[in-house]
C-alpha positions in Angstrom: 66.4 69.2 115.6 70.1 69.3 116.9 71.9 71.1 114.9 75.6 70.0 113.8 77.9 73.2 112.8 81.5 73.8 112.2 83.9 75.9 110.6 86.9 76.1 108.1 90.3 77.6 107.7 93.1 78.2 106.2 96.6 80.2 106.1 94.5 83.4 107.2 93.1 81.7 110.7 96.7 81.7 112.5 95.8 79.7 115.3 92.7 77.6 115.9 91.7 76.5 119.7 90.4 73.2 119.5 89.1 72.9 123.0 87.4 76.0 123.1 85.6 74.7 120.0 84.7 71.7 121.4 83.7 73.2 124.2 81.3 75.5 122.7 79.6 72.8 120.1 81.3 73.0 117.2 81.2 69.5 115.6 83.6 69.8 113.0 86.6 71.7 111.2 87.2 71.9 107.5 91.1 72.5 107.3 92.8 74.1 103.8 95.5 71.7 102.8 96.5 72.8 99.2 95.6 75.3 96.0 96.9 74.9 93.1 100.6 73.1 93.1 101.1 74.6 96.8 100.8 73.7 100.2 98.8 75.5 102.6 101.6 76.4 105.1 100.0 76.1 108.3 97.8 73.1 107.1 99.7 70.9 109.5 100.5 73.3 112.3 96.3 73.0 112.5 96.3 69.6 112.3 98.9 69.0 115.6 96.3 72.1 117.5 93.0 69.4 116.7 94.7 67.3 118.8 93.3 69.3 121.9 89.8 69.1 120.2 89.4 65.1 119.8 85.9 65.3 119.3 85.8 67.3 116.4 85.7 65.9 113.0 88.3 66.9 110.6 87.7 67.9 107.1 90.4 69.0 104.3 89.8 70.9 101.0 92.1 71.8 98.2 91.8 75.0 95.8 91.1 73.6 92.6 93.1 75.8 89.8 92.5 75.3 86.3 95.2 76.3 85.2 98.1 73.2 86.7 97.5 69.6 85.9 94.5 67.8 87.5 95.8 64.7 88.1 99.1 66.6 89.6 97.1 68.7 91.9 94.9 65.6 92.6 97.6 63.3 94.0 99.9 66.4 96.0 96.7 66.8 97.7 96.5 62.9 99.0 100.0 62.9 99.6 99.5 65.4 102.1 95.7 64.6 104.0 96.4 60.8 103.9 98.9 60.1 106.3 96.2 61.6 108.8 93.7 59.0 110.1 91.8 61.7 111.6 90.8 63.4 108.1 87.6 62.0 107.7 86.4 63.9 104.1 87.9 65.7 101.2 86.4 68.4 99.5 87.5 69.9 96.4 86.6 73.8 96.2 85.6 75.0 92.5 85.2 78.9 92.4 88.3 80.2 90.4 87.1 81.4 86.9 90.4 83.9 85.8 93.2 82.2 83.7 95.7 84.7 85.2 97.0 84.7 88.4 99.2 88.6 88.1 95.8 90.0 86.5 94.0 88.6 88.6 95.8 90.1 91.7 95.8 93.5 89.6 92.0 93.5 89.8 92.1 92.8 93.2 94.1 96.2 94.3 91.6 98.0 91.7 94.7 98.5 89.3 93.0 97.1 86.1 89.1 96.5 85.3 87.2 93.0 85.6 87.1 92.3 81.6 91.4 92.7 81.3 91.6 90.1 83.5 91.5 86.4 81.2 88.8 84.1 81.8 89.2 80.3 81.7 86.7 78.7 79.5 83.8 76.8 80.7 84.5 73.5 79.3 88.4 73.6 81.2 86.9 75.0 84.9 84.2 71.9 84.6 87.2 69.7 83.5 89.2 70.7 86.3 87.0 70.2 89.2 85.3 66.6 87.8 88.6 65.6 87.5 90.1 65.8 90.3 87.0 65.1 92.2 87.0 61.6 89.8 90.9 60.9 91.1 90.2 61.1 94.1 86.9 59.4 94.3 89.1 56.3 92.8 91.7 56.4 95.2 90.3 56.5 98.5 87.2 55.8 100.9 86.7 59.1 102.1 83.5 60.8 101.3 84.4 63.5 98.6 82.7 66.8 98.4 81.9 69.4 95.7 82.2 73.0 97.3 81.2 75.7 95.0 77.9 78.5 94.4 75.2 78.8 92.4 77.0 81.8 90.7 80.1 80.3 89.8 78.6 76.8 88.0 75.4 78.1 86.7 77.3 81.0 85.3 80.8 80.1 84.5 80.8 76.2 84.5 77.5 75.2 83.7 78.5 72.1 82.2 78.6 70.7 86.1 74.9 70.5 86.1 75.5 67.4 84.1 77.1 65.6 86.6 76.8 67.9 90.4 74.6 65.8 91.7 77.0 62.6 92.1 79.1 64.3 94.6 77.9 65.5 98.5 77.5 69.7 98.0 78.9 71.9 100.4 77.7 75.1 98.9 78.8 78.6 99.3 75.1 80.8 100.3 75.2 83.9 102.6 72.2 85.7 103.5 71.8 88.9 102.3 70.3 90.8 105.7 72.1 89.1 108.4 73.4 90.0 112.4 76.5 89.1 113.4 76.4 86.5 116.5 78.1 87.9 119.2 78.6 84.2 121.0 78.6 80.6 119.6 75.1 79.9 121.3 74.0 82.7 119.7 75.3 81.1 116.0 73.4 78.1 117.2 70.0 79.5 118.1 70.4 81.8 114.5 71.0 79.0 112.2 68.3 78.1 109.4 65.6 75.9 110.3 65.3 72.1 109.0 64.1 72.1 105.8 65.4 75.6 104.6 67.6 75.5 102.0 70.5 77.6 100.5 70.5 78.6 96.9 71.2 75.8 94.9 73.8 75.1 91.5 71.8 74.0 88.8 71.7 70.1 88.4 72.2 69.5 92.4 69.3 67.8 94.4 70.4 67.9 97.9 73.0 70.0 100.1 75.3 68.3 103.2 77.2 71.2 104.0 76.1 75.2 104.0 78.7 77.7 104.2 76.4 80.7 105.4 78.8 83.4 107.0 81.9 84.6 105.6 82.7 86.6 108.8 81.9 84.4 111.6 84.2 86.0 114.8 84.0 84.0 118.0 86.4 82.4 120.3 88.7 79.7 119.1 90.3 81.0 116.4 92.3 83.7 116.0 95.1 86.1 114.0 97.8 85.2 116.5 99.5 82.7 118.3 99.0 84.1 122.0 95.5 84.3 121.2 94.4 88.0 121.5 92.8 89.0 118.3 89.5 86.9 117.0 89.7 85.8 113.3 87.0 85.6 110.8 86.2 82.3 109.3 83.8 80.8 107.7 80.5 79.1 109.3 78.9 76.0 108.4 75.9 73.9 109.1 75.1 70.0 108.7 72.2 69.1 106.8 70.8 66.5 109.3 71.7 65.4 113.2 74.7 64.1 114.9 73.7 60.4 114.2 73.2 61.4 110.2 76.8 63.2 110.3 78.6 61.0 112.3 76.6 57.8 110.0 77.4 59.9 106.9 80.9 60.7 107.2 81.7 57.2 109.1 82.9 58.2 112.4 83.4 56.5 115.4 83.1 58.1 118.9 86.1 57.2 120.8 85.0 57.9 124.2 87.4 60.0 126.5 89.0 58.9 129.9 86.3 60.9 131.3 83.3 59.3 129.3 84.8 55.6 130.7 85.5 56.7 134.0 81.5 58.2 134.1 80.4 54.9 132.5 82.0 52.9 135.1 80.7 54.4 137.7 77.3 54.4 136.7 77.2 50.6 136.3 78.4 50.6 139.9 75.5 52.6 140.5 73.2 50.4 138.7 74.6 47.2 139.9 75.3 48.1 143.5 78.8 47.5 143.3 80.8 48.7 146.1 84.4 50.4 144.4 87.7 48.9 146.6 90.1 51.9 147.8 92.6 50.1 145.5 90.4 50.7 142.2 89.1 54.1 142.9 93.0 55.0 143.3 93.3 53.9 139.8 90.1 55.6 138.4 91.5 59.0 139.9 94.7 59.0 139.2 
């Protein structure tokens, strides 16, 4: 089965090549657009680069952080992904379980144990993330997405099993023995086979979107502008075929000058039709 993959990216990909992307297959792009009551600052430096990828689907996600207002967090996110046409889902990633930010930080450069920093409690993270998921869901047409694991709901929210399954999972599962590809056919060839499946957050029935490398370094994005260094990002895979993603997420192929020009001269081809000087001029030029 044709496989559909793609990637996502934040503040920590620094530059993202579009066309060498496209070129190599990759179908879409989930972009980082907010966290909490902040901006991603190079959310909209990525979306002017996608311009040089016009073939590639465009997704945004926001952080979702218990501890700032839902419906706040909700609509800064919208004010900033709507004005793009070419955004064609939301997602809304639910993995935070500390109520601290400084402790949590602390932890993170081994300055203070797991159990000083303070934990939100179950009932608020599953309040947070159905929320906002909810405002948006009522606000726009976009399909909206649920990213999260298995660890984080069935352990710290499990109240989501209750209602996980109305929203489209993209969920968070990364083999334990795996091989770094060394080239975006080789990511191809090593994906999971139809009809594998990730682990699973209890209550969910079906995934759309796996996130199965963490550490994915190929061409097309990178730590710096002049494009020297590769970057890690994230890896992604489709649960279905072009026609199921492009039918799912309501896209519409806009064909290139290229893909008119090509189909123009085939129906010459077919038709006999003899092209004056005068029109292929204008096809070439």
């Amino acid at each position: 089965m044709e496989k559909v993959i793609g990637i996502d990216a934040s503040l920590y990909q620094k530059r993202i090549n579009f066309k060498t992307l496209q070129d190599n297959g990759v179908s879409f792009v989930i972009l980082k657009a907010s966290s909490g009551s902040g901006i991603d600052p190079l959310f909209k430096q990525h979306m002017a680069e996608a311009e040089y990828g016009p073939n590639i689907v465009i997704g945004a996600y926001h952080w979702c952080d218990p501890t700032f207002d839902d419906n706040k967090q909700a609509q800064m996110f919208l004010d900033i992904v709507q004005p793009y046409d070419r955004v064609k889902f939301y997602a809304g990633d639910a993995e935070q379980w500390w109520a601290d930010w400084v402790m949590w930080g602390k932890m993170t450069r081994n300055e203070c144990r797991p159990d000083d920093v303070p934990h939100l409690t179950g009932q608020r993270m599953n309040d947070n993330i159905h929320n906002i998921l909810n405002y948006w869901s009522a606000r726009t047409d976009r399909k909206v997405l649920i990213y999260t694991a298995k660890w984080w709901t069935d352990y710290y929210a499990p109240l989501t099993s209750g209602w996980i399954k109305d929203y489209p999972l993209w969920v968070a599962t990364y083999p334990t023995v795996t091989k770094a590809p060394t080239s975006w056919k080789e990511y191809f060839d090593t994906q999971p086979p139809a009809g594998t499946s990730p682990y699973m957050p209890r209550g969910s029935e079906k995934w759309t979107i796996w996130q199965n490398t963490g550490n994915l370094k190929l061409p097309g994005v990178y730590t710096d502008d002049k494009e020297t260094t590769i970057s890690a990002a994230d890896g992604n895979i489709f649960n279905g075929n072009q026609l199921q993603f492009d039918e799912f997420f309501k896209v519409v192929h806009v064909p290139t000058l290229e893909e008119r020009v090509k189909k123009l001269e085939d129906l010459a081809i077919d038709h006999g039709w003899m092209l004056s000087e005068e029109v292929k001029k204008l096809v070439n030029s």
